[in-house]
C-alpha positions as CSV (number, residue, x, y, z in Angstrom):
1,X,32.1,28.2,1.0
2,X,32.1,29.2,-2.8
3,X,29.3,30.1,-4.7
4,X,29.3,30.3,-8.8
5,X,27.4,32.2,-10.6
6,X,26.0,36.1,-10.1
7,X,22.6,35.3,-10.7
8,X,19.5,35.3,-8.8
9,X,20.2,31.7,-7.3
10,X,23.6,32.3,-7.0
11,X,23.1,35.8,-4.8
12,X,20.6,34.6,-2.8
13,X,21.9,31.7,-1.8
14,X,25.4,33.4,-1.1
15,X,23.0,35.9,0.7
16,X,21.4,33.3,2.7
17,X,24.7,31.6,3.6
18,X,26.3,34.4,4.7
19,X,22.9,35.7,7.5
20,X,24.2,31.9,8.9
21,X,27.9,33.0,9.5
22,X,29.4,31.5,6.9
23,X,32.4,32.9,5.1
24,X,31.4,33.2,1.3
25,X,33.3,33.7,-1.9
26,X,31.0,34.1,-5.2
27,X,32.6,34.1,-8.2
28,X,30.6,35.5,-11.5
29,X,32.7,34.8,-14.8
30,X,31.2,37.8,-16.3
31,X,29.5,40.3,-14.4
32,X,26.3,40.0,-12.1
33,X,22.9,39.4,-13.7
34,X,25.0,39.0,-16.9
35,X,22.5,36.3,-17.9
36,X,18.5,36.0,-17.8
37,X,18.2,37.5,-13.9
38,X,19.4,40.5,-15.6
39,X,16.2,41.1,-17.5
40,X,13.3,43.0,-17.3
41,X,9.9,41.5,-16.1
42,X,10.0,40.6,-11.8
43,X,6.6,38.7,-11.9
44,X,6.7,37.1,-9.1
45,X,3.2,35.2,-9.1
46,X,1.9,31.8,-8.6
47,X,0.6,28.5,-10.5
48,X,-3.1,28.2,-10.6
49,X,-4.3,27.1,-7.4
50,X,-5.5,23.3,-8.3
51,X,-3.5,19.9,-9.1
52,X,-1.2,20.6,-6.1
53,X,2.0,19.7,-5.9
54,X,5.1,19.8,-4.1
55,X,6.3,22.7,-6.7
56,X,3.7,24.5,-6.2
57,X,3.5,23.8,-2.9
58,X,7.4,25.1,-2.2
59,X,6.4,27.6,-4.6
60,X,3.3,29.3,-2.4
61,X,6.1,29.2,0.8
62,X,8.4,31.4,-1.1
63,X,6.1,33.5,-2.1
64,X,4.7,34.0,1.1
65,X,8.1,34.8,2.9
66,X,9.4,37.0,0.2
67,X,8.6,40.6,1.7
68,X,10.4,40.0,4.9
69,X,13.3,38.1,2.6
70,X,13.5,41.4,0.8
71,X,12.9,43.7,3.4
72,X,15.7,41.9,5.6
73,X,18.1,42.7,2.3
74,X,16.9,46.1,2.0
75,X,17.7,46.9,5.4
76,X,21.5,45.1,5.1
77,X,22.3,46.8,1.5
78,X,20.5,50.1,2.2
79,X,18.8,49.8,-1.5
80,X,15.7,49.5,-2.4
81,X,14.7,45.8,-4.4
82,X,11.4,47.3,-6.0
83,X,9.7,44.8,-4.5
84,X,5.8,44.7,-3.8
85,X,2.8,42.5,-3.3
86,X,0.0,44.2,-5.4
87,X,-1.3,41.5,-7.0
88,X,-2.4,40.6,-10.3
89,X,-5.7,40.5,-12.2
90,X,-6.2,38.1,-15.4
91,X,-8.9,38.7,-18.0
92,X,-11.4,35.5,-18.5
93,X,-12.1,35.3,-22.1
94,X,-15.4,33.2,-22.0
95,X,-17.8,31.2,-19.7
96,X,-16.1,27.7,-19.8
97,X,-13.0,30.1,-18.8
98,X,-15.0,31.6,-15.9
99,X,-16.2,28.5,-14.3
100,X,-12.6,27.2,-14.0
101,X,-11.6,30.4,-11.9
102,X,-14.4,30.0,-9.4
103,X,-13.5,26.5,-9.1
104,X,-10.1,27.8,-7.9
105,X,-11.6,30.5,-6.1
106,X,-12.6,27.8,-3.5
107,X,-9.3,25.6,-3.3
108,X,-7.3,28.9,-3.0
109,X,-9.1,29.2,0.2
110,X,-7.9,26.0,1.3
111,X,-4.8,25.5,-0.7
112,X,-3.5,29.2,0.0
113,X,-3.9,29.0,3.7
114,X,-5.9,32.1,4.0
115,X,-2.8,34.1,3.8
116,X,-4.5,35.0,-0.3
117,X,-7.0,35.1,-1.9
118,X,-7.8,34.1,-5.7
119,X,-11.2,35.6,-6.7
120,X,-13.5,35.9,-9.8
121,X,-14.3,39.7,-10.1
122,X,-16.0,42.2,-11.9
123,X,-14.6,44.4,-14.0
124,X,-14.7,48.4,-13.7
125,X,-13.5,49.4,-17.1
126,X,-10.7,51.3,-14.9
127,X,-7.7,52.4,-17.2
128,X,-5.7,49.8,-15.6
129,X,-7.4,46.3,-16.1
130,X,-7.1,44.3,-19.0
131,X,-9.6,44.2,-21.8
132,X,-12.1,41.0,-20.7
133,X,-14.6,39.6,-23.6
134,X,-17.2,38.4,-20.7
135,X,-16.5,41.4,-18.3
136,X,-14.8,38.9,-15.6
137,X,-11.5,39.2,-14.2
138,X,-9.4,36.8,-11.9
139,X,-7.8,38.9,-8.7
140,X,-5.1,37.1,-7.2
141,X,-3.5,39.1,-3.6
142,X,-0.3,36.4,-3.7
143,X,1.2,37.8,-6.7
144,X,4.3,40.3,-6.4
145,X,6.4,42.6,-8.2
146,X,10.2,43.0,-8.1
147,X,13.0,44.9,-10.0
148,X,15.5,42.3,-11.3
149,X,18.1,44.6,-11.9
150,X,17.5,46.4,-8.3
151,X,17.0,43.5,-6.5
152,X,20.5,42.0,-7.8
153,X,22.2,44.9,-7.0
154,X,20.7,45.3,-3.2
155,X,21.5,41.9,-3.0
156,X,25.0,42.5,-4.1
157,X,25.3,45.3,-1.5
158,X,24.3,43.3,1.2
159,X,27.1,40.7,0.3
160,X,29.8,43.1,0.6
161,X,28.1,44.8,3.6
162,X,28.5,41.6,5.5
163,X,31.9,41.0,4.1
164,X,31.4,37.9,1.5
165,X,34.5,38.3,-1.1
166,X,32.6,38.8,-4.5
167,X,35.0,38.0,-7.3
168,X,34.4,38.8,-11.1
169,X,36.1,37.2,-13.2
170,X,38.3,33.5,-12.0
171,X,39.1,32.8,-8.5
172,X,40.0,29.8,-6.3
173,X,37.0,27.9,-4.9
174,X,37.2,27.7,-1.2
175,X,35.3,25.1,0.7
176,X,31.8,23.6,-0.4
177,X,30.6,24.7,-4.2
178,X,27.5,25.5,-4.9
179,X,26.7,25.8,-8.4
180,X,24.0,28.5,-9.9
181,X,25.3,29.3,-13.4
182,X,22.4,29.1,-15.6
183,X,22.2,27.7,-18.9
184,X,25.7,27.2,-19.4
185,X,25.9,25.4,-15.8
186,X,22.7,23.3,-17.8
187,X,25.4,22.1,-20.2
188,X,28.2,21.4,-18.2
189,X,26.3,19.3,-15.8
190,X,24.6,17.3,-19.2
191,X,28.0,17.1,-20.3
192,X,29.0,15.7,-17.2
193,X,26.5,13.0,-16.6
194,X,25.8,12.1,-20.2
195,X,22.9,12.8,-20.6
196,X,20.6,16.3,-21.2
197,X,19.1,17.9,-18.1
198,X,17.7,20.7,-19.3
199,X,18.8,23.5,-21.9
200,X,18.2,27.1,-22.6
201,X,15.2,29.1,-24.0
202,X,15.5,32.7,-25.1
203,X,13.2,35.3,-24.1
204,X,12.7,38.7,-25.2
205,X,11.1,41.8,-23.2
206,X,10.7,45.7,-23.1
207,X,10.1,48.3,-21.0
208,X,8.0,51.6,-21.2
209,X,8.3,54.7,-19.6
210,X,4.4,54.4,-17.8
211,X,4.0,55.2,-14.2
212,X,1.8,53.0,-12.9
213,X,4.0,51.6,-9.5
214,X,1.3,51.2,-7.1
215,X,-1.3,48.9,-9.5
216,X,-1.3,45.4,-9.9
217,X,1.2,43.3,-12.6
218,X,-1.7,41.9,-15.2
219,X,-1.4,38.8,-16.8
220,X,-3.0,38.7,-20.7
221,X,-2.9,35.6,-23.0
222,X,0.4,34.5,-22.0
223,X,1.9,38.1,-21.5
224,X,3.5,39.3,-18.2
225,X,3.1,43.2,-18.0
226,X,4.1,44.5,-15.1
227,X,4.6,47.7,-12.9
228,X,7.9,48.8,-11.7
229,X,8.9,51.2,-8.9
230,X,10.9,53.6,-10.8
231,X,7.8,54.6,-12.6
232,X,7.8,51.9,-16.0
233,X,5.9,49.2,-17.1
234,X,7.4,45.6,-18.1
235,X,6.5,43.6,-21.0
236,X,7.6,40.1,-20.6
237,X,8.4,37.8,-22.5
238,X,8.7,35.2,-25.7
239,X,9.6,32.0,-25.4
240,X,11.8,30.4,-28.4
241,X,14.0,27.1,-28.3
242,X,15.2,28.1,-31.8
243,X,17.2,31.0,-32.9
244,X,20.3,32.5,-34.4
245,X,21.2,35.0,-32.5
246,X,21.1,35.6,-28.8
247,X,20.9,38.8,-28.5
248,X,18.7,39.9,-31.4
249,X,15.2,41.6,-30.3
250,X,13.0,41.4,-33.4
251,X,10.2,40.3,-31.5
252,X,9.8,43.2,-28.5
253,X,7.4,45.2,-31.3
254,X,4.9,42.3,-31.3
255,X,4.9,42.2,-27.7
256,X,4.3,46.1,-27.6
257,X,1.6,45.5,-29.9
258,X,-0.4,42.6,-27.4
259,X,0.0,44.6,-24.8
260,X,-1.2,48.1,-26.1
261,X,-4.5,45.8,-27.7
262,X,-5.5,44.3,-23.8
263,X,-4.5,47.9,-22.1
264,X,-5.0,50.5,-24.2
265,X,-3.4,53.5,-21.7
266,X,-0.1,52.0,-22.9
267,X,-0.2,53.9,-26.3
268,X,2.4,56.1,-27.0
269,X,4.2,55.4,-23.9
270,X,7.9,55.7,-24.7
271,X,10.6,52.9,-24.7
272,X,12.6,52.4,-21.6
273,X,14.8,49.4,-22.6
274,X,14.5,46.3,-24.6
275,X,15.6,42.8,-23.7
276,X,16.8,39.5,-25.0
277,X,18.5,36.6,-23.4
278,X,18.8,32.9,-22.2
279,X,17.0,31.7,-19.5
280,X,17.8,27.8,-18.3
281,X,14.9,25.8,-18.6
282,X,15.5,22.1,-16.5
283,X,14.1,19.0,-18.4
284,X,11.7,18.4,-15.1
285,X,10.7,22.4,-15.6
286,X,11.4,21.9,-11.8
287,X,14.4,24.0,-10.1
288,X,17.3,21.4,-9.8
289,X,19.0,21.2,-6.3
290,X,20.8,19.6,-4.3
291,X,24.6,17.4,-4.4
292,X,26.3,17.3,-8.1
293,X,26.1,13.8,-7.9
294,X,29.5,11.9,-8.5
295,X,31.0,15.1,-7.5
296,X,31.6,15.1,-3.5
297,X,31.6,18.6,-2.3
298,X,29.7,20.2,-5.2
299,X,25.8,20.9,-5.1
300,X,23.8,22.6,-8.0
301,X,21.3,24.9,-8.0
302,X,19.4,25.9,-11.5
303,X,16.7,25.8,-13.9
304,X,14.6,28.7,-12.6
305,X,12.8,29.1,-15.9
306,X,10.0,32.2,-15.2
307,X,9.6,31.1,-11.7
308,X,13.6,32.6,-10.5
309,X,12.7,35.1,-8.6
310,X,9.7,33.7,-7.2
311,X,11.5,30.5,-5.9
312,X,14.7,32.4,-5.2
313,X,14.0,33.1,-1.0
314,X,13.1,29.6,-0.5
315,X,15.7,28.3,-2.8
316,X,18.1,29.9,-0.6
317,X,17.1,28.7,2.4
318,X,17.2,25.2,1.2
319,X,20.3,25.3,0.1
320,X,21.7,26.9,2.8
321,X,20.5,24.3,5.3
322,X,21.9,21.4,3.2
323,X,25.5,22.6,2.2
324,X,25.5,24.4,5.8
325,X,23.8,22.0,8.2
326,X,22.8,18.8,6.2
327,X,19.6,19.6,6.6
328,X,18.2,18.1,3.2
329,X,14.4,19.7,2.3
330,X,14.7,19.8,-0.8
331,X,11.5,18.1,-2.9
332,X,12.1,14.9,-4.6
333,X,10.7,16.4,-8.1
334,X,13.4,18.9,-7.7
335,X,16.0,16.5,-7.0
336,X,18.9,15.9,-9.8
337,X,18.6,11.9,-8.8
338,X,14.9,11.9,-9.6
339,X,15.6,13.9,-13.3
340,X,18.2,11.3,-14.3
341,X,15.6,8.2,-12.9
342,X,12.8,9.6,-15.2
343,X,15.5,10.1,-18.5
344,X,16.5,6.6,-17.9
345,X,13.2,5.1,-18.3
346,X,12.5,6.9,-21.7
């Protein structure tokens, strides 16, 4: 079987294909986490816990099976992923904001199994919490951490370990083709079926040299910031459907700025890197999976829009039962079929 695209989807799925036996080629055009899996941030948290849904339902299972995922591709590649389930704590900016979270407090208890918790806390004024106007703070204990640039690489590893053929550049497709090539996999398959299925949105991230790898990723007024393993901090990430240049980072300083006003211990810390890039966006703002329809052979998996690497175990899994054994578990809202039902009644 063939997988394109060097990606998170693509290597996890090609990773998950080839624990089943299967012979696997993966062929990256350009080079492996060449588009947005190549960034910086590696939150790997959950939706609120209320309004469930079959995402967020698929959503919890990945997240919940991700440290023996990665722990099973540590153990193949020898290399460490970064990843770790600290948690995550969210500032609550006023009372109306406060009530919501206990509310969730209680169907996390229900909804979560009682494998997490979600709870309304108070705050210490530690160094490491965000700034919180009514001195409440959401914990969650589902939310993880994971280097995307280690975690591609272990995963990489453990491909060539076990003996998949990983080809830069062109190569012959062998067998069933699954498809994980991002935004420009977004625009083929619109191109394809005449119709837009989703498109790309640019992002832009940083990260500082701040050692802070055994506390919790924080999550501030739409801002990711995030705790690494090799001792920095992640800063993640704008969201623009407009721009001129790709690879352009004008925006990092702002970002630097929001996350230095909610945790102050950030001052001065030094840049490690900056970040821009594309990250495909599906018109459901579900994952598309499953058989490229009019296409026998060929099966797509995209649109991970900030919830990649958080969906990528399960993800994997799915797709490996359905291109492997048939098994199709893939949720309708995910489906390619569904997408094109919902465009053609606009």
């Amino acid at each position: 079987m063939t997988v394109r695209g060097g990606g998170i989807f693509g290597l996890s799925i090609a990773w998950a294909c080839l624990r089943r036996g299967a012979k696997v080629r993966l062929i990256e055009t350009v080079a492996l986490g060449a588009g947005s899996s190549g960034g910086l941030v590696g939150a790997l948290s959950p939706h609120v816990p209320e309004a469930w849904n079959a995402k967020k339902a698929f959503q919890l299972d990945s997240l919940l099976m991700a440290g023996d995922w990665w722990a099973a591709v540590e153990a193949a590649s020898g290399l460490p992923s970064g990843y770790a389930r600290l948690g995550r704590l969210q500032p609550l900016p006023d009372d109306r904001a406060v009530e919501a979270a206990r509310r969730r407090e209680a169907e996390a208890a229900e909804l979560w199994q009682g494998r997490a918790v979600w709870q309304v806390i108070l705050a210490t004024g530690a160094d490491w919490e965000p700034a919180t106007p009514t001195g409440w703070l959401v914990r969650d204990t589902l939310s993880a951490r994971l280097s995307p640039r280690m975690g591609l690489a272990a995963l990489a590893t453990a491909l060539r370990e076990g003996g998949a053929d990983i080809v830069i550049g062109e190569g012959a497709e062998d067998g069933a083709v699954i498809h994980a090539t991002g935004t420009a996999g977004l625009a083929e398959l619109s191109g394809a079926l005449g119709t837009t299925v989703g498109s790309g949105v640019k992002g832009q991230a940083l990260s500082l040299q701040h050692d802070a790898r055994s506390q919790p990723q924080l999550f501030v007024d739409g801002l990711h910031i995030v705790p690494h393993a090799d001792g920095t901090v992640a800063i993640g990430s704008t969201s623009e459907s407009s721009w001129t240049e790709e690879g352009t980072d004008a925006q990092v300083d702002g970002l630097l700025s929001k996350a230095i006003a909610a945790v102050p211990v950030l001052a001065g810390a030094e840049i490690a890197a900056r970040w821009a890039g594309i990250r495909p966006k599906a018109a459901s703002r579900a994952p598309l999976l499953g058989a490229w329809p009019g296409r026998p052979g060929h099966h797509i998996a995209n649109g991970g829009f900030k919830i990649g690497f958080g969906m990528a175990p399960k993800v994997a899994e799915v797709m490996a039962d359905l291109v492997l054994t048939g098994r199709d578990a893939i949720p309708n809202d995910f489906r390619i079929e569904t997408l094109l039902q919902k465009t053609a009644r606009r």
